[in-house]
N, CA, C and O atoms as a Maestro MAE file, in Angstrom:
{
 s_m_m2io_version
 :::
 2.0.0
}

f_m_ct {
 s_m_title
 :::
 protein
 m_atom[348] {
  # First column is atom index #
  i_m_mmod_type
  r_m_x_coord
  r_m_y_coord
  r_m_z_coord
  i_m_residue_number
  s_m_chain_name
  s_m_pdb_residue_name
  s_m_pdb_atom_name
  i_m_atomic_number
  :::
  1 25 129.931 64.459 69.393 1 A "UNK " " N  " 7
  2 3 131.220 64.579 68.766 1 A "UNK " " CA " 6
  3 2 131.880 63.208 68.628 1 A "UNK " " C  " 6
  4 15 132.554 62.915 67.641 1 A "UNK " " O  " 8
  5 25 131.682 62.441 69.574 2 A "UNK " " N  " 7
  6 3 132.016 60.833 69.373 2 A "UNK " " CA " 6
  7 2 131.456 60.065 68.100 2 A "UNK " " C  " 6
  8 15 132.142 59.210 67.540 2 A "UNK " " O  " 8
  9 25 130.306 60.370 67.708 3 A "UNK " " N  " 7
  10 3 130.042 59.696 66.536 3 A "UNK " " CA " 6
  11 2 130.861 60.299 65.660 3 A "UNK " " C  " 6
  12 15 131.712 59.551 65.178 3 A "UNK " " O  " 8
  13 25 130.870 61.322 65.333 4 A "UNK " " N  " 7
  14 3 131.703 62.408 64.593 4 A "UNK " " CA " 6
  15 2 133.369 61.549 64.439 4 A "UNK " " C  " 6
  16 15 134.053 61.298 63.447 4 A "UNK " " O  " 8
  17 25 133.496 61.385 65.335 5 A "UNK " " N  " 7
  18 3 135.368 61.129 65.716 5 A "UNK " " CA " 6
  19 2 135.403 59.661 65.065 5 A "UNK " " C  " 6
  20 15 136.320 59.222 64.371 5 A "UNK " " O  " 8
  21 25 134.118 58.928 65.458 6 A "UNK " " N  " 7
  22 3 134.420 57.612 64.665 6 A "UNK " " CA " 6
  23 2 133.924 57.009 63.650 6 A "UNK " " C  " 6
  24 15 133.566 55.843 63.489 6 A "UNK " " O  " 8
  25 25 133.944 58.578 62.477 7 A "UNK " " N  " 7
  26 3 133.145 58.298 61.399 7 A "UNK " " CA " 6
  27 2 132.605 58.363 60.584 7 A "UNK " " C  " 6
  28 15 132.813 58.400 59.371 7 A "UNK " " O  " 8
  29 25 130.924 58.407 61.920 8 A "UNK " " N  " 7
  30 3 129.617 58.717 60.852 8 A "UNK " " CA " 6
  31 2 129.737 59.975 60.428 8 A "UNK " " C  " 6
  32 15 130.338 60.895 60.983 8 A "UNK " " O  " 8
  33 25 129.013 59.986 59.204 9 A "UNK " " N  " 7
  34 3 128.795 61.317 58.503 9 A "UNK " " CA " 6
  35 2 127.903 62.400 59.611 9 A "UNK " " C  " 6
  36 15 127.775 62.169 60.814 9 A "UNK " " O  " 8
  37 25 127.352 63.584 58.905 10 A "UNK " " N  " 7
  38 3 126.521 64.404 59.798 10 A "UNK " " CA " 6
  39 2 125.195 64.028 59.477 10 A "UNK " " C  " 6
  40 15 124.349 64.165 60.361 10 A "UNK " " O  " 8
  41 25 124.759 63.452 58.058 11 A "UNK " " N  " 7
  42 3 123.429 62.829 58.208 11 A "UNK " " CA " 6
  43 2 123.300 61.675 58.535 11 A "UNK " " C  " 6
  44 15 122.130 61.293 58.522 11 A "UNK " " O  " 8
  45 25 124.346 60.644 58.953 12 A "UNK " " N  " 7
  46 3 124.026 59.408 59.892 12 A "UNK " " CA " 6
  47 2 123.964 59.943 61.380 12 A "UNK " " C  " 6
  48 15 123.221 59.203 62.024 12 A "UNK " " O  " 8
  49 25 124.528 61.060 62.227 13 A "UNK " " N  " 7
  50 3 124.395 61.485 63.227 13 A "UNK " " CA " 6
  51 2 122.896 62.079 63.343 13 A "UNK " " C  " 6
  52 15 121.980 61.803 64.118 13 A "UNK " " O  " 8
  53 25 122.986 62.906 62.389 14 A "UNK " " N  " 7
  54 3 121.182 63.561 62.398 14 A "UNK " " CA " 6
  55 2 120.099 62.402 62.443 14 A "UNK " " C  " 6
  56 15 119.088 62.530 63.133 14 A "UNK " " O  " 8
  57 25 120.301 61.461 61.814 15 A "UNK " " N  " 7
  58 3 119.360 59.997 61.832 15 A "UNK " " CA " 6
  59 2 119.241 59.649 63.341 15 A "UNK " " C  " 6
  60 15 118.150 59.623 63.910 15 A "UNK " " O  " 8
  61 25 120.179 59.438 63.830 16 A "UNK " " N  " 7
  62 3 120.373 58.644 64.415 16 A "UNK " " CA " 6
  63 2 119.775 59.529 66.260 16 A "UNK " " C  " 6
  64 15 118.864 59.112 66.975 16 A "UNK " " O  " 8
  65 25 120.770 60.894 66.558 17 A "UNK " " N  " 7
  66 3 120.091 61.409 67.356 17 A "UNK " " CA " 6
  67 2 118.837 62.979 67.420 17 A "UNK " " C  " 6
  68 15 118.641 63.735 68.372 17 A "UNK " " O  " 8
  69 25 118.061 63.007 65.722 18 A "UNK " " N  " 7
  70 3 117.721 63.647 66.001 18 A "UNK " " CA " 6
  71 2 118.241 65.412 66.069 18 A "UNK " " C  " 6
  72 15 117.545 66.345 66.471 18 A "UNK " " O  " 8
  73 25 119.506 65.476 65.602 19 A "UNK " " N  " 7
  74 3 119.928 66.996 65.626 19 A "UNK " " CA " 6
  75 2 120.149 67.018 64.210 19 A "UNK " " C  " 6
  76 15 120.674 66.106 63.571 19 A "UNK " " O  " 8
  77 25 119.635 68.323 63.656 20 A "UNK " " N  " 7
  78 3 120.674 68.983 62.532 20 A "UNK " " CA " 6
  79 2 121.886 68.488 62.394 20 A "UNK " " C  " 6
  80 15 122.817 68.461 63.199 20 A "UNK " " O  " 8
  81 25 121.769 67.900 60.769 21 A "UNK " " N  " 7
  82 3 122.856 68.169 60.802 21 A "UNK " " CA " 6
  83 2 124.195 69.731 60.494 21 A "UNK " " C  " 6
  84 15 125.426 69.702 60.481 21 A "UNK " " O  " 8
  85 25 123.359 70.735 60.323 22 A "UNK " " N  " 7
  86 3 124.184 72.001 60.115 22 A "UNK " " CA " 6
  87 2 124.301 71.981 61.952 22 A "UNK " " C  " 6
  88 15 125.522 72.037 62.099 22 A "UNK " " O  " 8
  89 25 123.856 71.945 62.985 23 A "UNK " " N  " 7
  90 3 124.403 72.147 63.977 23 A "UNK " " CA " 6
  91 2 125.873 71.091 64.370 23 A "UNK " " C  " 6
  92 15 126.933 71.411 64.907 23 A "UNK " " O  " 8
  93 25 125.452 69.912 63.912 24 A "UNK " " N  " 7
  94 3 126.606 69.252 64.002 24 A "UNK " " CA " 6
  95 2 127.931 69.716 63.460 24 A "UNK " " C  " 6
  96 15 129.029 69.610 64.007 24 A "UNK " " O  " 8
  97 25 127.626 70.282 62.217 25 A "UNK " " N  " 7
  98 3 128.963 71.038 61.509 25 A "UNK " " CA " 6
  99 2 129.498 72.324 62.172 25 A "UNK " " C  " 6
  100 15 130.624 72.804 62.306 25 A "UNK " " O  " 8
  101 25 128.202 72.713 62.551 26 A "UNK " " N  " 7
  102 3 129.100 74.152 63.364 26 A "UNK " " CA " 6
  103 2 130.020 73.811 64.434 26 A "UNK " " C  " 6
  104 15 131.106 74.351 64.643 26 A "UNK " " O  " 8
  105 25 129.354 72.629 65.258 27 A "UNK " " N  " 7
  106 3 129.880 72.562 66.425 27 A "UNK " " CA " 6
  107 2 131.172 71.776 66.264 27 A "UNK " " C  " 6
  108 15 131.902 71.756 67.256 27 A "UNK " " O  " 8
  109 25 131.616 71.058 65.065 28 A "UNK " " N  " 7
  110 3 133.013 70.418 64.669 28 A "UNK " " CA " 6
  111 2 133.520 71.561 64.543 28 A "UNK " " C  " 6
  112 15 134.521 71.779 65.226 28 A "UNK " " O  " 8
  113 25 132.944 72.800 63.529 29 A "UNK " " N  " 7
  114 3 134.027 73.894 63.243 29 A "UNK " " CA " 6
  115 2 134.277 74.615 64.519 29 A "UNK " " C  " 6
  116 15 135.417 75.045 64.696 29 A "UNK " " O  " 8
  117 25 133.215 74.844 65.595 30 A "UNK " " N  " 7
  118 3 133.617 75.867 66.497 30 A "UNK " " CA " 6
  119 2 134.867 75.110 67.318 30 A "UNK " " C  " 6
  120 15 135.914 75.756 67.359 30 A "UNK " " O  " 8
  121 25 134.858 73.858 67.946 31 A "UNK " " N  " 7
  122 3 135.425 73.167 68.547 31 A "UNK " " CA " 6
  123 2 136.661 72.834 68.219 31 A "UNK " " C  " 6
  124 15 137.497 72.528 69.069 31 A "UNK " " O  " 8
  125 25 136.942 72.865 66.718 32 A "UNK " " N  " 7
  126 3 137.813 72.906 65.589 32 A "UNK " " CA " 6
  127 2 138.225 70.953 65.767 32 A "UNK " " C  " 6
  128 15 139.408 70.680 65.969 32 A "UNK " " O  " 8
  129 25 137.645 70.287 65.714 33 A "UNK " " N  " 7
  130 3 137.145 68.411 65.843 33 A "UNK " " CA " 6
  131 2 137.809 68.296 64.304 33 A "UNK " " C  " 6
  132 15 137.463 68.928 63.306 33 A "UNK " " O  " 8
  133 25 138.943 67.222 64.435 34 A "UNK " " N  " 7
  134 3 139.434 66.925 63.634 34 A "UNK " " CA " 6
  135 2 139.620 65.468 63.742 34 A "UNK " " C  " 6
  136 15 140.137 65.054 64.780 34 A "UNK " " O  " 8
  137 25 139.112 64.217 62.383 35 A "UNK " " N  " 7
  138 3 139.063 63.374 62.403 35 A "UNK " " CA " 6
  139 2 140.524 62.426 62.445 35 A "UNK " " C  " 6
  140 15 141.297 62.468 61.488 35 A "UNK " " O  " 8
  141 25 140.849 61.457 63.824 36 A "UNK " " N  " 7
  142 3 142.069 60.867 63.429 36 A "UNK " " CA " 6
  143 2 142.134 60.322 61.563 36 A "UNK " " C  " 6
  144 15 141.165 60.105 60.835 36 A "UNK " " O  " 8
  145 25 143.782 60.215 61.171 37 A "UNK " " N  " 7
  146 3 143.745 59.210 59.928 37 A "UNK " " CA " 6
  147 2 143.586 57.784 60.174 37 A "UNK " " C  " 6
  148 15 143.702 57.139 61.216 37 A "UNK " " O  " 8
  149 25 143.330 57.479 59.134 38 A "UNK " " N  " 7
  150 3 143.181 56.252 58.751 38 A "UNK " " CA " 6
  151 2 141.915 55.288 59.802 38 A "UNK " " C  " 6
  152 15 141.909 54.349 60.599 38 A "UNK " " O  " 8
  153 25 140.950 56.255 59.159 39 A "UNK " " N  " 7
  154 3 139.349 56.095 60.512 39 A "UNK " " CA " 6
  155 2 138.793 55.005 59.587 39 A "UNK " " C  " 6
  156 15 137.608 54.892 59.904 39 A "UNK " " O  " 8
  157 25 139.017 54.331 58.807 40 A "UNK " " N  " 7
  158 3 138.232 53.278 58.399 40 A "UNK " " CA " 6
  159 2 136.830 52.639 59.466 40 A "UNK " " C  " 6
  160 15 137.194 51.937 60.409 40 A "UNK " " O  " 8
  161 25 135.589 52.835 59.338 41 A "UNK " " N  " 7
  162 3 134.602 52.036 59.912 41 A "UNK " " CA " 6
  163 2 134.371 51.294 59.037 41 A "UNK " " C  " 6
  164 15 134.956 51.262 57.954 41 A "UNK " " O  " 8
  165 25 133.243 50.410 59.493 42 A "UNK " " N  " 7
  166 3 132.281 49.312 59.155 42 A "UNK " " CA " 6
  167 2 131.287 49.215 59.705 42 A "UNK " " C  " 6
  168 15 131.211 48.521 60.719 42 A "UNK " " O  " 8
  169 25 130.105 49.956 59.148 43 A "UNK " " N  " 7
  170 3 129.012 49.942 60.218 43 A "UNK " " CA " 6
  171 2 127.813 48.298 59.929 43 A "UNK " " C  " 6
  172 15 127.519 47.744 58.869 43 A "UNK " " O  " 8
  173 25 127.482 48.031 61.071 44 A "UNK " " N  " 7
  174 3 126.763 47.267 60.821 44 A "UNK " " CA " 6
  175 2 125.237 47.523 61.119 44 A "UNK " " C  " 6
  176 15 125.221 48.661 61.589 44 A "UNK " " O  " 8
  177 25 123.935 47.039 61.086 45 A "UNK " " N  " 7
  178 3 122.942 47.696 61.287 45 A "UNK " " CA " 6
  179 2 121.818 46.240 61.632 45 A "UNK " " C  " 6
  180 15 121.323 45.673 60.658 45 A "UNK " " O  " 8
  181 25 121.533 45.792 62.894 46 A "UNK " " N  " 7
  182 3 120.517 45.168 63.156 46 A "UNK " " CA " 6
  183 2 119.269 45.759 64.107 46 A "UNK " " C  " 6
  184 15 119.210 46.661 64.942 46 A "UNK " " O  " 8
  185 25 118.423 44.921 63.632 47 A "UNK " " N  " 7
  186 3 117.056 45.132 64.699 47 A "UNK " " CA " 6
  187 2 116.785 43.756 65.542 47 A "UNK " " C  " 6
  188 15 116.565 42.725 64.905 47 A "UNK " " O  " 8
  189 25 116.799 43.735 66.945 48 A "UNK " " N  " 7
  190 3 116.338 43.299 67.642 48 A "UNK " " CA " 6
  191 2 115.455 43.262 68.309 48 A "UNK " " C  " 6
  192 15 114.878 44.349 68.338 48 A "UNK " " O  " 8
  193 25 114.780 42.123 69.224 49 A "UNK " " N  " 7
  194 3 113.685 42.619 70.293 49 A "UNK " " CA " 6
  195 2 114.507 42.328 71.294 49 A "UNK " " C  " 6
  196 15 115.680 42.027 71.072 49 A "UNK " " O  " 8
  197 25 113.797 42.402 72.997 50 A "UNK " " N  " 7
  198 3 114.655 42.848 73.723 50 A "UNK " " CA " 6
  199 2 115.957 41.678 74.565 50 A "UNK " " C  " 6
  200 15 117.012 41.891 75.162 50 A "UNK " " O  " 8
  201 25 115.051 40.234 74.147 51 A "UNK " " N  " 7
  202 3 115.806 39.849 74.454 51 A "UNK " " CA " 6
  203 2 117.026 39.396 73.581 51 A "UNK " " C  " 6
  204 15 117.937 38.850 74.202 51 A "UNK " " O  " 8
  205 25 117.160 39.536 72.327 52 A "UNK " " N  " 7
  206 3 117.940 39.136 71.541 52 A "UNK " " CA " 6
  207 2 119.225 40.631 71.869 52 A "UNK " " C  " 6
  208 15 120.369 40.756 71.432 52 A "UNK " " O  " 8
  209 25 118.556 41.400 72.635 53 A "UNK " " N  " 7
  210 3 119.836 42.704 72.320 53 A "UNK " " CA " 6
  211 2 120.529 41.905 73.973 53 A "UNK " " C  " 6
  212 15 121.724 41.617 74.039 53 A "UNK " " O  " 8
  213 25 119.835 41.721 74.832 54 A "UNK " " N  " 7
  214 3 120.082 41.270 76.373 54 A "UNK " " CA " 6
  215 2 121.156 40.520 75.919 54 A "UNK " " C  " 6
  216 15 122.288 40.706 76.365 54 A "UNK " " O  " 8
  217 25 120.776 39.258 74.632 55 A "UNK " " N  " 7
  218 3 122.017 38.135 74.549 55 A "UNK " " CA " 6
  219 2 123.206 38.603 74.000 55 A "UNK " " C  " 6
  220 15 124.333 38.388 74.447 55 A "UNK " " O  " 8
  221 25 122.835 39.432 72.740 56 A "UNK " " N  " 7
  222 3 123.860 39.951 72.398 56 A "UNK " " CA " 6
  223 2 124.835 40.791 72.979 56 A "UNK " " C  " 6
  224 15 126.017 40.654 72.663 56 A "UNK " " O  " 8
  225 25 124.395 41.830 73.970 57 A "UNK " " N  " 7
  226 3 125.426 42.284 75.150 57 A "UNK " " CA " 6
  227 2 125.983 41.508 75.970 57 A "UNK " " C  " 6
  228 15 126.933 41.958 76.611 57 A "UNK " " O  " 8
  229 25 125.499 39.957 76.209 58 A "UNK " " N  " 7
  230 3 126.270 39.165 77.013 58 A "UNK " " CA " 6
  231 2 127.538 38.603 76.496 58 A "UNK " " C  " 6
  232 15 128.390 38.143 77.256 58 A "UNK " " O  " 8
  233 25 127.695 38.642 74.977 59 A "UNK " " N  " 7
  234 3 128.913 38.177 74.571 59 A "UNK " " CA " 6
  235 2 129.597 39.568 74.487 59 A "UNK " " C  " 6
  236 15 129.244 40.627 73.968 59 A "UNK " " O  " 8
  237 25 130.763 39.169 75.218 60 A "UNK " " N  " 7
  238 3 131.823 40.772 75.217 60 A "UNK " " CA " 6
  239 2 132.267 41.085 73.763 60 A "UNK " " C  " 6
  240 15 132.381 42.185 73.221 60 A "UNK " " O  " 8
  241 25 132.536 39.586 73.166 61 A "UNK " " N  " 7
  242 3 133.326 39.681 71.944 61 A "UNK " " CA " 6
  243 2 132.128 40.225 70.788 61 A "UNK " " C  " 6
  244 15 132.686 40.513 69.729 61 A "UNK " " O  " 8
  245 25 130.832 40.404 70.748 62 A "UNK " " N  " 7
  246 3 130.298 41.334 69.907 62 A "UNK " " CA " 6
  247 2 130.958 42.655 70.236 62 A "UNK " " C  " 6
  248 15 131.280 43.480 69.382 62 A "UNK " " O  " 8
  249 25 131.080 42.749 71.127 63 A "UNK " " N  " 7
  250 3 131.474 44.514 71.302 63 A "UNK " " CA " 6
  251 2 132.505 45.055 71.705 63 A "UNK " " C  " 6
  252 15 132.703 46.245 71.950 63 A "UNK " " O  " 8
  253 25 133.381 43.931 71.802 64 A "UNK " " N  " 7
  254 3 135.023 44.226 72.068 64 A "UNK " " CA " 6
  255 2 135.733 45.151 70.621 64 A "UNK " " C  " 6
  256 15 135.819 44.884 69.422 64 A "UNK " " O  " 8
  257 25 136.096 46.170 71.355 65 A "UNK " " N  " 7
  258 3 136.996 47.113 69.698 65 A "UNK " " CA " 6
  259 2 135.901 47.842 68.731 65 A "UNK " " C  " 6
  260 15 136.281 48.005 67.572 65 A "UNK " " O  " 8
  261 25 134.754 48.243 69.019 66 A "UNK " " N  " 7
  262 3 133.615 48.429 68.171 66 A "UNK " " CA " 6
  263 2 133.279 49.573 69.151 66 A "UNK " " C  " 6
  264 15 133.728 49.418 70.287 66 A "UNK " " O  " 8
  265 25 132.683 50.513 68.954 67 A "UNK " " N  " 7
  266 3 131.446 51.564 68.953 67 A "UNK " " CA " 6
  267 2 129.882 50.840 68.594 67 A "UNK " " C  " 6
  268 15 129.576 50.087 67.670 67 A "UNK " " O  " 8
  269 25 129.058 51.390 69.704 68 A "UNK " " N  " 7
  270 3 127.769 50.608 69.433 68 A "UNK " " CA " 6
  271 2 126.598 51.542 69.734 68 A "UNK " " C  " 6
  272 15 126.859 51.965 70.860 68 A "UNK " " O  " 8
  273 25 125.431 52.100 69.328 69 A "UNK " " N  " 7
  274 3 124.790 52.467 69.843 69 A "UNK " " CA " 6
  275 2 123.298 51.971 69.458 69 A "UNK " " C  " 6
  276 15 122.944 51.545 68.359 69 A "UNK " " O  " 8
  277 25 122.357 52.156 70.837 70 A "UNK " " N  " 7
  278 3 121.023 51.543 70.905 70 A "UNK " " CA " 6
  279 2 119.921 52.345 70.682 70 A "UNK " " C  " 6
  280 15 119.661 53.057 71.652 70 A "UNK " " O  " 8
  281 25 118.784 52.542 69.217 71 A "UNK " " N  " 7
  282 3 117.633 53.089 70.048 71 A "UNK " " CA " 6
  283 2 116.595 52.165 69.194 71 A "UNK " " C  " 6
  284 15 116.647 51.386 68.242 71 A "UNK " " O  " 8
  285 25 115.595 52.718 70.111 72 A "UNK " " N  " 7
  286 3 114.378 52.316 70.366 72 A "UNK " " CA " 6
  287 2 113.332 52.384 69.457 72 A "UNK " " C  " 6
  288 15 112.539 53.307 69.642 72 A "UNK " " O  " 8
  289 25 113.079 51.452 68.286 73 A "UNK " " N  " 7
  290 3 112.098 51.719 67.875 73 A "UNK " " CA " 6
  291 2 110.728 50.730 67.664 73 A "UNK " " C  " 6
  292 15 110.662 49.664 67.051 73 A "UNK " " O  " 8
  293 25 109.736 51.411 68.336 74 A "UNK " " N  " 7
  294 3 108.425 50.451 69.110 74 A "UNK " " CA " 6
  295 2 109.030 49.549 70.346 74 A "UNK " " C  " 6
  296 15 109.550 49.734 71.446 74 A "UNK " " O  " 8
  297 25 108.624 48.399 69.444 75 A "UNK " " N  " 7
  298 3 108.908 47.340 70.813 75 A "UNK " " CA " 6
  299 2 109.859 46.440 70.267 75 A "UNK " " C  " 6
  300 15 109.876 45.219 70.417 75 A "UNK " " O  " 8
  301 25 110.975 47.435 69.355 76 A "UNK " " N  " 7
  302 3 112.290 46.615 68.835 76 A "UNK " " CA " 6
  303 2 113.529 47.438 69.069 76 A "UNK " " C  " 6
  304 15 113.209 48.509 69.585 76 A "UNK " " O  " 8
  305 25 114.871 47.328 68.872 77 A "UNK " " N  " 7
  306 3 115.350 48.230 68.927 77 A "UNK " " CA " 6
  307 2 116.465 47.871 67.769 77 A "UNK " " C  " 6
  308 15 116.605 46.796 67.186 77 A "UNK " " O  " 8
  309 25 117.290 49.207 67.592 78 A "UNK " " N  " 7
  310 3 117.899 49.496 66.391 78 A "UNK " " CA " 6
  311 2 119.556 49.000 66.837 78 A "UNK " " C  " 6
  312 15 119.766 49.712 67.819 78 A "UNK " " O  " 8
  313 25 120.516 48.357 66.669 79 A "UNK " " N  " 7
  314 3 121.917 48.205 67.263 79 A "UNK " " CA " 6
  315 2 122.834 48.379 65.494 79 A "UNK " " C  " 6
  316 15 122.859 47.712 64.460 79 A "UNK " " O  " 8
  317 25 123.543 49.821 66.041 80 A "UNK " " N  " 7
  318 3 124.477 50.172 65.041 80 A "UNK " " CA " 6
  319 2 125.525 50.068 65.959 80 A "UNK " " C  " 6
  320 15 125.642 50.589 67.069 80 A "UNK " " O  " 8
  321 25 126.849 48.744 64.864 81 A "UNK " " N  " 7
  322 3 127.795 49.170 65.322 81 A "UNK " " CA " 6
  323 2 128.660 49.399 64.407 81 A "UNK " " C  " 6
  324 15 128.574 49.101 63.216 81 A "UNK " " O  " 8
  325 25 129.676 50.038 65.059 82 A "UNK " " N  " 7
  326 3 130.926 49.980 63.845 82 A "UNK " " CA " 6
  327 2 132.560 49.594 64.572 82 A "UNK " " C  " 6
  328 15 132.906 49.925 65.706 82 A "UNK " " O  " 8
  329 25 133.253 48.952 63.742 83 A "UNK " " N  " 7
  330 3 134.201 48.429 64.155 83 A "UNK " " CA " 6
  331 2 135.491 49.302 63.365 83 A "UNK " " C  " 6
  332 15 135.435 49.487 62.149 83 A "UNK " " O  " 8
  333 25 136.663 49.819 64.202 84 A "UNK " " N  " 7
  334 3 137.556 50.434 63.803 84 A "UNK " " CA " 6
  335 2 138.907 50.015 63.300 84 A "UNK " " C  " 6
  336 15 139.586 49.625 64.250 84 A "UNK " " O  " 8
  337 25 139.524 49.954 62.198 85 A "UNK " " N  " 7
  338 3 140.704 49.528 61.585 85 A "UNK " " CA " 6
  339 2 140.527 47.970 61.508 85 A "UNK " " C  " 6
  340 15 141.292 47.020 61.675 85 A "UNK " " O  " 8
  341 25 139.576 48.065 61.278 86 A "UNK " " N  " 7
  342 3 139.301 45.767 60.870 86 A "UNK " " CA " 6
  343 2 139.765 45.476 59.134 86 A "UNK " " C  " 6
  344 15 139.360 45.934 58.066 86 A "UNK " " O  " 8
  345 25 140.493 44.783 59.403 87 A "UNK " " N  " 7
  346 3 140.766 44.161 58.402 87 A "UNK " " CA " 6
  347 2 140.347 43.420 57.299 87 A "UNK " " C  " 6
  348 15 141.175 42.974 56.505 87 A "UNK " " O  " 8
  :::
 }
 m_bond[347] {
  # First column is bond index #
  i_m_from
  i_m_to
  i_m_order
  :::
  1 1 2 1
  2 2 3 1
  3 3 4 2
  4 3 5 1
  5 5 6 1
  6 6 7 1
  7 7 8 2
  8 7 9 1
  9 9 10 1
  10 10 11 1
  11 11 12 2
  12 11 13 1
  13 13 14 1
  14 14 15 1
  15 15 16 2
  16 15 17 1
  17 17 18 1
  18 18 19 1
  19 19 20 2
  20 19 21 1
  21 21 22 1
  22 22 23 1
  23 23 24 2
  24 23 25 1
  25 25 26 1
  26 26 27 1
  27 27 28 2
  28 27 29 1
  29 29 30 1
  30 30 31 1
  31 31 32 2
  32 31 33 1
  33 33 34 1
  34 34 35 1
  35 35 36 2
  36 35 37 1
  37 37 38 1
  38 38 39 1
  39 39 40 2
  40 39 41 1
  41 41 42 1
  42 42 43 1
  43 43 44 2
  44 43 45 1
  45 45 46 1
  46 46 47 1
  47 47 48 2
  48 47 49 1
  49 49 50 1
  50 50 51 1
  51 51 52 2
  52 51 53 1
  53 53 54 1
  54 54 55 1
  55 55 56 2
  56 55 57 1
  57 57 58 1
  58 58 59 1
  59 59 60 2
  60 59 61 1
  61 61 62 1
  62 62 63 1
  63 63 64 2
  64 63 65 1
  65 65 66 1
  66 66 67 1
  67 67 68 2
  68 67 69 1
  69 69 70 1
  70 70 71 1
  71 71 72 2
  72 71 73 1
  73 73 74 1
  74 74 75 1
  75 75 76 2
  76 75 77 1
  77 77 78 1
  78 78 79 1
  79 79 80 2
  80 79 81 1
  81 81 82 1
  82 82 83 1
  83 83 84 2
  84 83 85 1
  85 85 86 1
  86 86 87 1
  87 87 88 2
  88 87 89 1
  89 89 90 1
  90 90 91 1
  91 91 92 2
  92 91 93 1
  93 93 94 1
  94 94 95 1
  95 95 96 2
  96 95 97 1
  97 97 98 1
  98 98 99 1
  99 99 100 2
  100 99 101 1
  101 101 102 1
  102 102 103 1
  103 103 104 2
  104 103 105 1
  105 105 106 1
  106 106 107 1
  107 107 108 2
  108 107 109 1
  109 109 110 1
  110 110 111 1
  111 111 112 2
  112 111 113 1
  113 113 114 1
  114 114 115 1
  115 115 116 2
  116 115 117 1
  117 117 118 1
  118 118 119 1
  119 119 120 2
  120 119 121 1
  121 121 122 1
  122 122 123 1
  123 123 124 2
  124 123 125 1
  125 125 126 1
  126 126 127 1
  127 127 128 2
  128 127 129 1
  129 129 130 1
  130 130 131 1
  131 131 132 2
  132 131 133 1
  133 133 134 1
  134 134 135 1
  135 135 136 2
  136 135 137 1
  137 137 138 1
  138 138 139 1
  139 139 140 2
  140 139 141 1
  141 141 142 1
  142 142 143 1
  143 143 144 2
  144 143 145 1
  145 145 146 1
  146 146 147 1
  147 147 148 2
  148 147 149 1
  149 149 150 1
  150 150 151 1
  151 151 152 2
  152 151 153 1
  153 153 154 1
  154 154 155 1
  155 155 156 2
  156 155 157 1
  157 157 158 1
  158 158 159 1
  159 159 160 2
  160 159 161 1
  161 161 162 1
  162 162 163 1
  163 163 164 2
  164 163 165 1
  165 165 166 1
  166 166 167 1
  167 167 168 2
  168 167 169 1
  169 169 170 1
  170 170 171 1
  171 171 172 2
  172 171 173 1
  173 173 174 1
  174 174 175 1
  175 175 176 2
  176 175 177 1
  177 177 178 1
  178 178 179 1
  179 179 180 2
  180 179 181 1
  181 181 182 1
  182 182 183 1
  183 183 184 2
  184 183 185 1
  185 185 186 1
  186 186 187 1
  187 187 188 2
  188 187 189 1
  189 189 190 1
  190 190 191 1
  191 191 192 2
  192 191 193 1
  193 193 194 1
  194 194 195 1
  195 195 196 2
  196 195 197 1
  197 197 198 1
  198 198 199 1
  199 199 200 2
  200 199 201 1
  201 201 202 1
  202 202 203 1
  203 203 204 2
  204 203 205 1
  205 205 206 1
  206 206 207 1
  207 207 208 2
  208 207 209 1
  209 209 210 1
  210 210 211 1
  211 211 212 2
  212 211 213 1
  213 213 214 1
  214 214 215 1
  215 215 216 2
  216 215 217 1
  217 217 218 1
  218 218 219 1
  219 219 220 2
  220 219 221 1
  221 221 222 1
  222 222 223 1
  223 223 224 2
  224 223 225 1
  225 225 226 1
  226 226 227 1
  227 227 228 2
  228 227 229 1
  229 229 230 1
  230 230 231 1
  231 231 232 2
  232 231 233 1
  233 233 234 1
  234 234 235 1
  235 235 236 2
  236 235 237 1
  237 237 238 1
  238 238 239 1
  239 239 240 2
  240 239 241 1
  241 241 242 1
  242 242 243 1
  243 243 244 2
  244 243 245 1
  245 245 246 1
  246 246 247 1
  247 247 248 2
  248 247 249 1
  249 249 250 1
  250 250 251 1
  251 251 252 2
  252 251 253 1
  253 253 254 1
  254 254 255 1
  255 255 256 2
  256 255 257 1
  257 257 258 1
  258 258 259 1
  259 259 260 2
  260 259 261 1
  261 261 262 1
  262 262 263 1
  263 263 264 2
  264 263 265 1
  265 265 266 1
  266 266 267 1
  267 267 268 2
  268 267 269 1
  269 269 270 1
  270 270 271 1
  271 271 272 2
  272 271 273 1
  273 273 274 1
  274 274 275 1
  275 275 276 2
  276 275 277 1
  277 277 278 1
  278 278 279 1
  279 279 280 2
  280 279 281 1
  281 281 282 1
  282 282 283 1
  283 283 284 2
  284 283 285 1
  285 285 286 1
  286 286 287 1
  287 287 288 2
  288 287 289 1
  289 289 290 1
  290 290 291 1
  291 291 292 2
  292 291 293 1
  293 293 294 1
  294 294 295 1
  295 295 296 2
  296 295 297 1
  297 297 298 1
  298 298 299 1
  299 299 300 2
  300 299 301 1
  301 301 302 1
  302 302 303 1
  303 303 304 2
  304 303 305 1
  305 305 306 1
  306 306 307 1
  307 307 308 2
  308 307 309 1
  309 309 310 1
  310 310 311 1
  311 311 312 2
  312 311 313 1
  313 313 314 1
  314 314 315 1
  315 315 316 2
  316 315 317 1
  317 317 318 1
  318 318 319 1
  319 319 320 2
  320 319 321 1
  321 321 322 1
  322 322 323 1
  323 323 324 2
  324 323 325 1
  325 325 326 1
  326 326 327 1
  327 327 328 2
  328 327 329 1
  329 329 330 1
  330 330 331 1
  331 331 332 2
  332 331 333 1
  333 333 334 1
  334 334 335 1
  335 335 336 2
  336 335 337 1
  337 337 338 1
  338 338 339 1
  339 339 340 2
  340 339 341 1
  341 341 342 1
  342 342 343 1
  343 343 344 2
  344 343 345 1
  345 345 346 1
  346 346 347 1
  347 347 348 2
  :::
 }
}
């Protein structure tokens, strides 16, 4: 529901973990999940290996005010973030 709240659609959620997206919709309607206004994102989309994600979590200011999430693909990994009400 967090991706949901800051955003992504239901087929960037389905990408991303793997669920339906018709389950995702039910579960906004059952829950009755209503998006704050003025949700402006910016998603960004890199691939790293592991130590380039290690460096990049060491600077706070990549991920200060942003939503971020990590997966795994092979022996790289995927870093989506998105940043909220940026100017």
């Amino acid at each position: 529901m967090q991706l949901y709240l800051e955003g992504l659609t239901y087929r960037e959620i389905e990408r991303i973990l793997g669920i339906s997206h018709v389950s995702i919709m039910n579960w906004v309607k059952k829950y009755n999940i209503k998006r704050p206004y003025n949700s402006d994102y910016h998603p960004t989309y890199k691939i790293l290996n592991a130590p380039e994600l290690a460096n990049y979590f060491n600077n706070v200011e990549n991920i200060k005010g942003a939503g971020v999430i990590v997966t795994e693909l092979g022996d790289k990994f995927m870093l989506i973030k998105w940043e909220r009400f940026k100017n």
